[in-house]
C-alpha positions as CSV (number, residue, x, y, z in Angstrom):
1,X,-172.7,26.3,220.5
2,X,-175.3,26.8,223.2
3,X,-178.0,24.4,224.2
4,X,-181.4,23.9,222.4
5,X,-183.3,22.5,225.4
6,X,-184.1,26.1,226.0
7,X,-185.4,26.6,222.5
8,X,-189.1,25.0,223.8
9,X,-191.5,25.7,223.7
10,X,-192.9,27.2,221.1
11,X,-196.7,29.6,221.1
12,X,-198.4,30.6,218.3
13,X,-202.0,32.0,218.2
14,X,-203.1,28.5,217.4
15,X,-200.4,26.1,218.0
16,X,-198.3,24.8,220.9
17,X,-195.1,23.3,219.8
18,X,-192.7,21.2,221.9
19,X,-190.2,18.3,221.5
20,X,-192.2,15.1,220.4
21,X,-191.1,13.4,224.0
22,X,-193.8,16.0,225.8
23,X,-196.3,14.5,223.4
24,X,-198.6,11.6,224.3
25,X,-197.0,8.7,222.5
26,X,-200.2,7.1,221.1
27,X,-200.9,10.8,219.6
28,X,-198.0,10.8,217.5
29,X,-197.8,7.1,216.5
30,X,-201.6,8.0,215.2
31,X,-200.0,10.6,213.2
32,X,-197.5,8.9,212.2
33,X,-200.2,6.1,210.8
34,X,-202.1,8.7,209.0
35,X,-198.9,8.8,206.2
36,X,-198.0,5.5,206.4
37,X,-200.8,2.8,207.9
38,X,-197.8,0.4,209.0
39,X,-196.4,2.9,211.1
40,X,-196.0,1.5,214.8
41,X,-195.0,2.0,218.5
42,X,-191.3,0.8,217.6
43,X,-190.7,3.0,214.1
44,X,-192.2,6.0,216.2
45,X,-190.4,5.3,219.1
46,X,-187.5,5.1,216.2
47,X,-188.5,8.0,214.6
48,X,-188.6,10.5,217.9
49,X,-185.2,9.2,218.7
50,X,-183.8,9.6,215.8
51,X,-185.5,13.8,215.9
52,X,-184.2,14.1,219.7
53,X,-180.6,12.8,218.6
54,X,-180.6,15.7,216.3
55,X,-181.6,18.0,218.6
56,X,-178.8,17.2,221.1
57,X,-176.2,16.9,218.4
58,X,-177.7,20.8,216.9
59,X,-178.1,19.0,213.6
60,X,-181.7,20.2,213.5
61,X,-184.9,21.3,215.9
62,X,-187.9,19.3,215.2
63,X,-191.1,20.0,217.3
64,X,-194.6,18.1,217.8
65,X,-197.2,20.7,217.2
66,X,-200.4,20.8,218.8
67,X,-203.6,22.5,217.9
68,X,-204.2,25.0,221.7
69,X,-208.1,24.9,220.8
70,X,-208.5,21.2,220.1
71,X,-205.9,19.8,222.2
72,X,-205.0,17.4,219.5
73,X,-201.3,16.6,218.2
74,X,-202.0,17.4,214.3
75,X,-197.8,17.4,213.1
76,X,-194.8,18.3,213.0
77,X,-192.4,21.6,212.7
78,X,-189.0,22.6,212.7
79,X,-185.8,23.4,211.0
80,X,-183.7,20.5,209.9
81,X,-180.2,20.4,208.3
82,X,-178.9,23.2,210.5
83,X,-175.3,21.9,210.0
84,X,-175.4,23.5,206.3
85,X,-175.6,26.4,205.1
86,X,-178.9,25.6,203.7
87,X,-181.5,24.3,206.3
88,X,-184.7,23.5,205.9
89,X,-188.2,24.7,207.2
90,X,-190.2,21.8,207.5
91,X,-193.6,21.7,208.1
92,X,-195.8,17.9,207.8
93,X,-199.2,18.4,209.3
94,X,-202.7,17.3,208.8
95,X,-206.2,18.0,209.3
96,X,-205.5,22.0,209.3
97,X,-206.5,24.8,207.6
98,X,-204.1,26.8,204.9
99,X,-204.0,30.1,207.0
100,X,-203.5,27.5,209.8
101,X,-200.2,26.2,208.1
102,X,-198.8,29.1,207.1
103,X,-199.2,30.7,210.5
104,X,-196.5,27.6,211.1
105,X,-194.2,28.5,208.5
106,X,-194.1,31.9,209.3
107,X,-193.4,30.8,212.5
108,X,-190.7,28.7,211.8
109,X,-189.2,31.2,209.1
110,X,-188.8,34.0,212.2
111,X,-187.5,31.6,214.3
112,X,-184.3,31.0,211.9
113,X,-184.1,34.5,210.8
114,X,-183.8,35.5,215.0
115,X,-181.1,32.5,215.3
116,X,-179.5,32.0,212.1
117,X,-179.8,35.2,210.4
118,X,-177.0,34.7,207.5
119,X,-178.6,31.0,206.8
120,X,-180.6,31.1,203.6
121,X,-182.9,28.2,203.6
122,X,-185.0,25.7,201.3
123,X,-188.3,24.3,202.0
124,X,-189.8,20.9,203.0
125,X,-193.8,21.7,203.7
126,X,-196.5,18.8,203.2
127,X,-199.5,19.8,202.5
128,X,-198.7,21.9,199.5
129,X,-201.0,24.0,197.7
130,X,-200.9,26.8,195.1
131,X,-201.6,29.6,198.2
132,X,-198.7,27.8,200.8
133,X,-196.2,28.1,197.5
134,X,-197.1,31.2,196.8
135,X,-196.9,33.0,200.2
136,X,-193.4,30.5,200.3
137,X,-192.3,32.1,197.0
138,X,-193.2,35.9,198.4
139,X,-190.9,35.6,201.7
């Protein structure tokens, strides 16, 4: 299997997305403390090590994502269980709008179809709402 590190980074019309090591520390431990206020430099540290180990062992591609007008790190995107024959889109952000999120997923969704086109795959996405399910339920 070929390498991900060329698999970076990734431009939408809003959003910049890259591994979470290109991404101020501080930023994502903020994140991070949004979901869970005991969230700290060593379980982020944890958690990006834990996302760039799967990257190098291909179990699963798992970007920061950046808002390009604000400059602020608002989540993160990727595929994950890429080992199976069902991955999963995943999508956790914050502090965006709808159409904002679901330019992510759409994203994410081409970006398996062009890689892994004879994967089916589930869905992880946080926030959900009645519109993101039902554009999800549509595809």
């Amino acid at each position: 299997m070929r390498s991900f590190e060329g698999l970076r980074p990734i431009i939408t019309e809003h959003f910049y997305m890259d591994w979470l090591t290109e991404f101020k520390l501080q930023s994502v431990i903020d994140f991070q403390k949004q979901q869970d206020e005991k969230a700290d430099i060593m379980s982020t540290s944890n958690f990006i090590n834990a996302i760039m180990n799967d990257i190098m062992s291909q179990k699963g591609l798992l970007w920061g994502v950046m808002d390009k007008e604000t400059k602020h790190f608002v989540g993160v995107a990727g595929i994950s269980n890429l080992q199976s024959d069902d991955p999963i889109v995943y999508v956790n952000v914050l502090n965006i709008s709808t159409d904002a999120e679901l330019e992510l997923i759409r994203r994410i969704i081409q970006f398996n179809h062009q890689y892994w086109p004879d994967k089916n795959y589930q869905f992880n996405i946080s926030p959900l709402n009645d519109e993101i399910k039902a554009a999800i339920d549509a595809l």
